[in-house]
N, C-alpha and C positions, 0 to 999 in steps of 0.2 A: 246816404245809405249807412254812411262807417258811423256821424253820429245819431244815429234810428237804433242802428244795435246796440252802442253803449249806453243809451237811455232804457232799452230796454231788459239788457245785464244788471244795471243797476236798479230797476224796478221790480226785478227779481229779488235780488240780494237784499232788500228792501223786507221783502215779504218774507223771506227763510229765518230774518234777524228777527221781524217783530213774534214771529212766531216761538222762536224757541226762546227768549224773552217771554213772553205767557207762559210756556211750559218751564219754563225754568222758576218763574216765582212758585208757581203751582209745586214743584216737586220741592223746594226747600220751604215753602210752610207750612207744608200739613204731614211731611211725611217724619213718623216719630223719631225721639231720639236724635231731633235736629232745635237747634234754636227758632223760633216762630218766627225770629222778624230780621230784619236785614241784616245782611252777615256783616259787613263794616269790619270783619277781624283784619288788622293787619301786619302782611307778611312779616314786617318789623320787631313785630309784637308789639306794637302800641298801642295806647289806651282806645278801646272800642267804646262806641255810645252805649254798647248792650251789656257790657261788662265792665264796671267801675269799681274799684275797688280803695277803702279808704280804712282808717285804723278803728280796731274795735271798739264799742262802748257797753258790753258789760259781758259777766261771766258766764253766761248760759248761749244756750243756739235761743234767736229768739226771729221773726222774720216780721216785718212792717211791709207795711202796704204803701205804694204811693201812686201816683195820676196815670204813671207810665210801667208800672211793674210792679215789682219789691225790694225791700235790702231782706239780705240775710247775715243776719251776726255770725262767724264763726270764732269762738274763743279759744280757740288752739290748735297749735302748726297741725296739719298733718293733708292726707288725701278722702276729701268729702265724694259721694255718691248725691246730686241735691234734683230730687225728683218733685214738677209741679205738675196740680192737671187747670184743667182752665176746661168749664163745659162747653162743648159744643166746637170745641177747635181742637184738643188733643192732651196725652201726657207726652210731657218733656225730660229730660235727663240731661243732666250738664257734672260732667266728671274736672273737681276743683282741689286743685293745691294750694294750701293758703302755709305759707311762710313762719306768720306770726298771726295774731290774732287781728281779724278783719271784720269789716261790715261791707258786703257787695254788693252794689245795685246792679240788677239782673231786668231786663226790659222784656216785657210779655204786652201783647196785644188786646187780652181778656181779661178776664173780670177772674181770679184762684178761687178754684173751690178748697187747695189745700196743696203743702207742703211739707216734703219728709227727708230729711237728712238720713245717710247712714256712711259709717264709716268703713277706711277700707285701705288697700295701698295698687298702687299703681303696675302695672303689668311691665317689666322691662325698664326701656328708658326713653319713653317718647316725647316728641317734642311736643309745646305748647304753643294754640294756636292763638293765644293773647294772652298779656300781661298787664294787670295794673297793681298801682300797692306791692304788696307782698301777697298778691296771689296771681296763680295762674288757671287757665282755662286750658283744656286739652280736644275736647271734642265734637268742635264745631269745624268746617262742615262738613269733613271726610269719614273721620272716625266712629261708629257706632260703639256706645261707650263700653258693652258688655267686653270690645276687644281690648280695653283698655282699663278695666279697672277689675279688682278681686274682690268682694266684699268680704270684711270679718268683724262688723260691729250690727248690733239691732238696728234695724230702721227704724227712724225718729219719727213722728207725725210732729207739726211744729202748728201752735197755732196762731191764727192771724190776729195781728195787732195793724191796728190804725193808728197807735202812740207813737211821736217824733222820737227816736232812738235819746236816750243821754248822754251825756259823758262817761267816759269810763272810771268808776273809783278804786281808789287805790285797794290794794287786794289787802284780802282779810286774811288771817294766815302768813305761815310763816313759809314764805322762796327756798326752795334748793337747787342750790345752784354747783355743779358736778365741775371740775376745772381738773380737766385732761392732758395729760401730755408726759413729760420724759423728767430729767431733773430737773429741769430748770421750772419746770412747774411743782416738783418736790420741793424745791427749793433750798436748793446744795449753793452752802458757802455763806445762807444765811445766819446771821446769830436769833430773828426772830421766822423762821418759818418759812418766810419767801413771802412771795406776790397773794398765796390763796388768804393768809389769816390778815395780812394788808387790806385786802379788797373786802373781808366780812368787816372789819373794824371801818373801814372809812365808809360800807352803808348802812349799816347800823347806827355811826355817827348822825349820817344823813336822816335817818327815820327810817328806815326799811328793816323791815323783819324776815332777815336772812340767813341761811345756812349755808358759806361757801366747803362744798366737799373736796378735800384735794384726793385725786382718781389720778396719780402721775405712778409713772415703771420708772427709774433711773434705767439712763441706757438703752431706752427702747426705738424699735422702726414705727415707724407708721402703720404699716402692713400688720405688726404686732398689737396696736392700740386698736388697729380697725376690729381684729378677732377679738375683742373683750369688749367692745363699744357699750353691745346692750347691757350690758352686767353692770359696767361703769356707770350707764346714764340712767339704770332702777331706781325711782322714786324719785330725779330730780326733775325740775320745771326746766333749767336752762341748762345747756353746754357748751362751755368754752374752750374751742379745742386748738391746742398749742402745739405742734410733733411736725417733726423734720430735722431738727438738728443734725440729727444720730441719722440719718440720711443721706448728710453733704459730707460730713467732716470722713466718713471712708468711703475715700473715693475709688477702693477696689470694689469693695460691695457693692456700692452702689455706685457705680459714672453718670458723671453729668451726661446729659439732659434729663436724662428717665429717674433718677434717685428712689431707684428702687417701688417707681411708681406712688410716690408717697402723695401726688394730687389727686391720683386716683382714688387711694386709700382715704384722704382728707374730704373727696366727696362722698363716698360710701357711705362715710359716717353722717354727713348732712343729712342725706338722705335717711337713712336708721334715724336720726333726731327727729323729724320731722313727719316718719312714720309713727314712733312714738308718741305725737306731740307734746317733744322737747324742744324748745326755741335755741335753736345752733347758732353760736359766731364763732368766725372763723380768723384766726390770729396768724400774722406773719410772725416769721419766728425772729431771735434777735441776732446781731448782727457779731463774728465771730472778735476778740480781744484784736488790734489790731498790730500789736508788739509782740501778738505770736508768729509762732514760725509760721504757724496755720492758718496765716491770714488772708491765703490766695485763696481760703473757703467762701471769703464776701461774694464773690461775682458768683459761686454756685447757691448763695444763700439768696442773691438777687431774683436769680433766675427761678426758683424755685417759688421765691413771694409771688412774681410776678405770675405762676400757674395759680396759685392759691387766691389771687384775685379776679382773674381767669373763672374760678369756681365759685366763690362768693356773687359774684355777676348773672352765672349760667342760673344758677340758683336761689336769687335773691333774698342773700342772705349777708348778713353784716360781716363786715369784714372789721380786722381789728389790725390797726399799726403799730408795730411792736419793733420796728427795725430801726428807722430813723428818727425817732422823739429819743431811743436810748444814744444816738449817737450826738443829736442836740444837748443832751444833757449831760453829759460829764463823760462820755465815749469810754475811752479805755480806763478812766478815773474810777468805774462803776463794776467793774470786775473783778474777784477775786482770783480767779485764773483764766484761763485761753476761753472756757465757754460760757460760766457762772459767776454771777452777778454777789454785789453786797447787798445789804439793805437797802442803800440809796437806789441800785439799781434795781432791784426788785418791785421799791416803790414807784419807779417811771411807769411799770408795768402794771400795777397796781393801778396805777390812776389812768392809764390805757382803756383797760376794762372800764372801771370805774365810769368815766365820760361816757362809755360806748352806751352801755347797759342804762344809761339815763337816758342819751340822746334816743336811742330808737324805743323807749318805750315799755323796756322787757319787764321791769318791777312791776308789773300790774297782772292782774290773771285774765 
């Protein structure tokens, strides 16, 4: 009798699963404003089959068709609106943060009658329900994206191309490149400038047709660079943001752990870059003279990198090492006083950037 009931609990249970199993595919493909085909996002944020994301190949939105979807090019950081329709199955909405400039394969089960990009920025600070590349996905399968996104650029109509994407070429025009931060990105104690006229000569060197802007306060907070961010970053393609110093070293002002909230401030502005579509990296700051008095600043300069990497992660955005190649390189030999560098030392930093800015790609539009 006892195993009669259990066969027949489980013949139950049976029947309740495969049902809402039917009802469940049925309410995530057809209902709008949802991705059409298997969710596959994971909790992790790891790479989804439906969201692939790889580096861009040219300077316009341009969108290719293939067997199982589309890519779509997007050529610069910011937050996209990217609406398809597909007859006879539905219009779709997918709210996308692309980091840097991206090409995303997006998996659709139909056949596009058409696709429209519009731009826009992000509501608050929500998480994202998948990551690949340098871009993220926000609204699959909970979010409807109207909660979630502001619109403030035209909508794009994009039209369909069946041509294999190409390489991306090197950009026409001339890079402005905005380098932010306190004095030490002024570059006090230099006899040629510091790190910012370093960094335009050795990629100009290279063949890049660049404008390094130096946008540095001597003496500033973070919290201060963050209220002047957008004014800083008007007209350039990149920013390279350096600020904290002046955070650690007064330690009434600001006490460790919180320095004044300067990670906070240092993502704010990520976030403003990225709104703008200005490609951000993000610089640990340099490590203090260590034959100063003030050298018990190093473990709050630690701690502080260590949030600022923290942020470069959350936000996938490039980080830059500024702390330990100066200490590899000639440590307290490269200082002219407790906080600023010579030439020599200005140039570690220089070549900091320098590698960064090639390695990930950013000289291209």
């Amino acid at each position: 009798m006892m195993n009669k009931r259990i066969n027949q609990w489980f013949g139950l249970l049976f029947v309740v699963v495969a049902i809402f199993n039917i009802a469940g595919c049925s309410l995530f493909e057809h209902a709008p404003d949802r991705l059409p085909t298997n969710p596959g996002m994971q909790a992790e944020m790891g790479i989804s089959g439906n969201f692939i994301a790889g580096n861009g190949v040219s300077s316009e939105f341009q969108v290719f068709l293939t067997g199982t979807g589309f890519k779509i090019n997007i050529p610069a950081p910011g937050d996209y609106l990217t609406t398809y329709i597909m007859p006879g199955i539905g219009t779709y909405n997918l709210v996308i943060r692309a980091f840097a400039p991206s090409l995303i394969a997006i998996g659709a089960p139909g056949q596009l009658e058409s696709v429209f990009i519009q731009r826009g920025m992000l509501r608050g600070n929500p998480a994202p329900v998948a990551q690949s590349g340098a871009a993220q996905l926000f609204n699959w399968p909970i979010y409807p994206w109207e909660h979630l996104f502001a619109a403030s650029g035209a909508k794009i109509a994009l039209p369909l191309s069946g041509a294999a994407p190409q390489a991306l070429p090197p950009r026409t025009g001339t890079i402005v490149i905005a380098a932010i931060g306190d004095s030490i990105t002024y570059g006090k104690g230099s006899t040629q400038g510091g790190y910012v006229p370093m960094l335009e000569q050795k990629l100009r060197a290279a063949g890049y047709d660049v404008i390094v802007r130096k946008e540095a306060v001597p003496g500033e907070r973070a919290a201060f660079t963050d209220a002047r961010f957008y004014t800083a970053i008007t007209g350039a393609d990149i920013a390279l943001i350096m600020i904290g110093t002046n955070d650690i070293v007064n330690k009434y002002a600001c006490p460790a752990p919180g320095f004044c909230n300067a990670s906070y401030h240092v993502g704010a502005m990520v976030n403003k870059a990225i709104q703008s579509g200005v490609r951000p990296f993000v610089s640990m700051i340099p490590p203090i003279r260590t034959s100063c008095e003030g050298f018990w600043s190093n473990y709050g300069v630690r701690q502080l990198n260590a949030q600022y990497v923290a942020v470069s992660r959350s936000r996938y955005v490039p980080l830059v090492d500024n702390y330990y190649p100066i200490l590899r390189s000639g440590g307290d030999a490269l200082f002219v006083d407790c906080l600023h560098f010579n030439d020599w030392g200005y140039n570690v930093i220089a070549d900091q950037f320098f590698h960064a800015l090639i390695a990930h790609n950013a000289l291209h539009k």
